[in-house]
C-alpha positions in Angstrom: 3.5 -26.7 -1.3 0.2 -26.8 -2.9 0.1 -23.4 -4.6 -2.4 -21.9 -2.4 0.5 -20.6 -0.1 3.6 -18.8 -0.9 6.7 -18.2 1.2 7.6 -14.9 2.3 10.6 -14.5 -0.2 7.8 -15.5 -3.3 5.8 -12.6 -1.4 8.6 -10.1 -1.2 9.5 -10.5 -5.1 5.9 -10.4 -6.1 5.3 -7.3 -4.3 8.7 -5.6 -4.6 9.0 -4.9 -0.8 11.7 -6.4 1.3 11.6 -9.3 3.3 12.0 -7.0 6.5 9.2 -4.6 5.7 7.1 -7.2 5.1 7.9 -8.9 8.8 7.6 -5.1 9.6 3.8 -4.7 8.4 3.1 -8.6 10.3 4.3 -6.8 13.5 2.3 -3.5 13.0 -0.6 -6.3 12.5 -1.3 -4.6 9.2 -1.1 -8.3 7.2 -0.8 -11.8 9.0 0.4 -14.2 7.7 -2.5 -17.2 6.7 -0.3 -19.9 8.2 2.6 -21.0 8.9 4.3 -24.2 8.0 5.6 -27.6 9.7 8.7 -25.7 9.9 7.5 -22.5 11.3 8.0 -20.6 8.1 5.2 -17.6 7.2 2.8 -18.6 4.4 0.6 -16.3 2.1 -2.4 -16.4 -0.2 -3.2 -14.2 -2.9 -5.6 -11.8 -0.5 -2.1 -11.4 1.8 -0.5 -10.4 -1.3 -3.1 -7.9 -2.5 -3.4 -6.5 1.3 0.2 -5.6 1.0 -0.1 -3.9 -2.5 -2.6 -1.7 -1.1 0.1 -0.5 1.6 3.0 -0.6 -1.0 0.5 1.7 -2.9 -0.4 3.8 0.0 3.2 3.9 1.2 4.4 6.4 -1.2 1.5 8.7 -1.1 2.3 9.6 3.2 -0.7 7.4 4.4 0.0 6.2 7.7 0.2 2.8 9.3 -2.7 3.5 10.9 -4.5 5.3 8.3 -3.8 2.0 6.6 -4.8 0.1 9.2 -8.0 2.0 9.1 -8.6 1.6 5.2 -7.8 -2.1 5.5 -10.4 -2.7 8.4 -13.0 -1.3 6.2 -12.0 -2.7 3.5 -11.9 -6.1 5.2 -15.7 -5.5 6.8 -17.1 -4.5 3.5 -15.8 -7.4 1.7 -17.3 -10.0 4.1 -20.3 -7.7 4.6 -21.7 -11.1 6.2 -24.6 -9.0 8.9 -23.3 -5.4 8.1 -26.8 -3.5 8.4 -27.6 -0.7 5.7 -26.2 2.2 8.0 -23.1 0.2 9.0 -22.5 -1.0 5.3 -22.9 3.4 4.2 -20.1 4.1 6.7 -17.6 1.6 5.5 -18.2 3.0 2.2 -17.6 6.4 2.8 -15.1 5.2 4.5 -13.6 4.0 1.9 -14.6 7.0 -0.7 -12.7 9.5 2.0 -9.7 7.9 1.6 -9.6 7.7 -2.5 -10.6 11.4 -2.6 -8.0 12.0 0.0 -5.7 9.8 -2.5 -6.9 11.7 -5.4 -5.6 15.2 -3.4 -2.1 13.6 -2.4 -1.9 12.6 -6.0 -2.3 16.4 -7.5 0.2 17.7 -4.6 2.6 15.0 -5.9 2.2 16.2 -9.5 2.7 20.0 -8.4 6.1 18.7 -6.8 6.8 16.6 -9.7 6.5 20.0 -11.9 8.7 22.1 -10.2 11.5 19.6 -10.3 11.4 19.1 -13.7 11.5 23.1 -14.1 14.2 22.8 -11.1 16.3 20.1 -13.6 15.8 22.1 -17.1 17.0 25.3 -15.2 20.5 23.5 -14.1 20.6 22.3 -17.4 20.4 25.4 -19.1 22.5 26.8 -16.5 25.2 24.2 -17.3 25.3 24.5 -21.0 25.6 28.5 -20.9 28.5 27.9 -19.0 29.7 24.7 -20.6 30.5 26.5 -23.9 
């Protein structure tokens, strides 16, 4: 291989999701692979890899596939921004700035939750050593 292209397993270690969520994401048509080989097997570049950390990363925050989907597609257009008018460019961008403020909320629930289980944990603790004596 020339080390432009990984296989799927390289791609799976590198990005700590399985081989079958990754063939998952290829059939929602969230990330293609680039190529495919004399033998038929998927190959990746490094933009397939960093497409499917931003769904790993969006994954665990309750984004949607096509909430994804959607974030990809404007990421996508704004980064080839080849003929994107001044209007169309704004969009994409806020766009964009919707989904990191709606990130930013999902983030500050997740803390809240995060909070109340570590109070949840200390209370069975303190339960368990009142009892354990």
């Amino acid at each position: 291989m020339d080390g432009k292209h990984m296989q799927i397993g390289e791609v799976a270690a590198r990005t700590e999701l399985s081989l079958r969520t990754i063939r998952h994401y290829e059939e929602t048509g969230l990330v293609v692979p680039s190529a495919r080989s004399q033998g038929g097997f998927r190959l990746y570049t490094e933009n397939d890899v960093a497409r499917l950390m931003v769904i790993r990363r969006m994954k665990p925050l309750g984004f949607t596939l096509d909430q994804m989907r959607d974030l990809l597609d404007a990421t996508d257009r704004l980064d080839t921004d080849g003929g994107l008018d001044g209007d169309e460019r704004h969009k994409l961008i806020e766009r964009v700035r919707a989904y990191e403020s709606d990130a930013q909320d999902r983030i500050t629930d997740l803390r809240v939750q995060l909070s109340r289980a570590e109070d949840f944990a200390a209370t069975l603790r303190l339960r368990i050593d009142a009892v354990d004596r």
